[in-house]
C-alpha positions in Angstrom: 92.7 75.9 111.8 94.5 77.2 114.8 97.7 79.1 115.0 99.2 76.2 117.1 98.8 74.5 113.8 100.4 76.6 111.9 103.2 77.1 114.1 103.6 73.4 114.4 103.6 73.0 111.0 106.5 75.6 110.8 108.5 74.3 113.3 108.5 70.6 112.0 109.6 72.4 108.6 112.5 74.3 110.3 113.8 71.1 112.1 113.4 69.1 108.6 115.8 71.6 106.8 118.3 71.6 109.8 117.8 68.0 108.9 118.7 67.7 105.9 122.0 70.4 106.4 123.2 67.5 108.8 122.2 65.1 106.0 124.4 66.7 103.3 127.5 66.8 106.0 127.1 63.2 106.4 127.5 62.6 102.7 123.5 61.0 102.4 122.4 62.7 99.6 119.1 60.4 99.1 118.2 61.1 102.8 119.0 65.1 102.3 116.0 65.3 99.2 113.9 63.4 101.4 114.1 66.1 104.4 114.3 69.1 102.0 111.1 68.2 100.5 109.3 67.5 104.1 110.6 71.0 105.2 108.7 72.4 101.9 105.4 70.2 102.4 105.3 71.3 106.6 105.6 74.9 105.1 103.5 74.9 102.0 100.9 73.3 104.9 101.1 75.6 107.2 100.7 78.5 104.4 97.4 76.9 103.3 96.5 76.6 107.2 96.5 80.2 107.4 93.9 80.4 104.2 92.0 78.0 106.1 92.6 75.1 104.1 93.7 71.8 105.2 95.1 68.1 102.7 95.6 65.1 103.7 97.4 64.2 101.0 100.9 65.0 99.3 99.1 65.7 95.9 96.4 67.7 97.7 98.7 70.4 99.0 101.0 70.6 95.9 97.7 71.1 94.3 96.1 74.0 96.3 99.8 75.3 96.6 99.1 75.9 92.7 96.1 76.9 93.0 95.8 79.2 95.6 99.2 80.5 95.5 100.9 80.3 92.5 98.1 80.8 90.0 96.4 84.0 92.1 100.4 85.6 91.6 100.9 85.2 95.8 103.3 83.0 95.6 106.3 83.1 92.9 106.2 80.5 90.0 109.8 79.3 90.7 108.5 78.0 94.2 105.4 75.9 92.9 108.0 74.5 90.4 110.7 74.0 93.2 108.0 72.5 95.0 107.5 70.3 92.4 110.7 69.5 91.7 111.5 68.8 95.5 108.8 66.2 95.7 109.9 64.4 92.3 113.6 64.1 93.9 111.9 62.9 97.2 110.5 60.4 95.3 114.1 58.9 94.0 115.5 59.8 97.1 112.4 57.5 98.9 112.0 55.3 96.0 114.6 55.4 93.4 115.2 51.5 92.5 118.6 52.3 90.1 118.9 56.0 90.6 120.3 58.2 93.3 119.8 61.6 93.9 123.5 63.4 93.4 125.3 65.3 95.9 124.5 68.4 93.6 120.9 67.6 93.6 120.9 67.6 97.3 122.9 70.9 97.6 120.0 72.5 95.1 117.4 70.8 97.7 118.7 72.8 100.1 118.9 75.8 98.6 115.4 76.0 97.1 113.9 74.6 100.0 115.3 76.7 102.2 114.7 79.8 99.9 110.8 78.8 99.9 110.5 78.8 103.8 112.0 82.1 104.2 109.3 83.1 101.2 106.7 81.0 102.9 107.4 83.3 106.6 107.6 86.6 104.6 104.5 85.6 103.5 103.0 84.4 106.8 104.2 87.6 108.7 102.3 90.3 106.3 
């Protein structure tokens, strides 16, 4: 697992929270969860990358996130939850048949995605 990986990985979730910024000003809440929770997948992969891990799979990441981040105390709690949390709203964002996600929820999305980025960097920089 190369650096160009990981780099790639960053930059797709850098252009996925821009995304979703210029999803909330266009009033598309559903759309905004769905590119906050990409920008926290792209960067909870490339953290993994750089432990030389690698998941196809959405579950597999949020999995080894737990694992190998949250659990061994590298990671803070609140982010594996967010993380959590952000892929759950994707889903009714993606999915949701009678529900929508709120403009509050998308605002939150935002937020906690963008606050795990700048925690998954800091961590990527040490």
């Amino acid at each position: 697992m190369g650096l160009e990986e990981i780099q790639t990985n960053l930059e797709r979730a850098d252009s996925s929270l821009q995304a979703a910024r210029l999803l909330f000003d266009a009033n598309l809440p559903d759309d905004v969860a769905s590119r906050a929770y990409y920008a926290s997948f792209h960067a909870a992969s490339a953290l993994l990358l750089s432990d030389g891990l690698s998941f196809t799979s959405h579950s597999g990441v949020l999995r080894a996130i737990s694992l190998n981040f949250v659990k061994t105390g590298r990671l803070d709690r609140r982010h594996g939850k967010n993380l959590n949390w952000l892929a759950e709203l994707r889903q009714v964002g993606d999915y949701g048949e009678s529900r929508h996600v709120t403009i509050d929820e998308a605002q939150k999305a935002i937020s906690v995605s963008k606050s795990f980025l700048e925690q998954v960097h800091s961590l990527l920089n040490r």
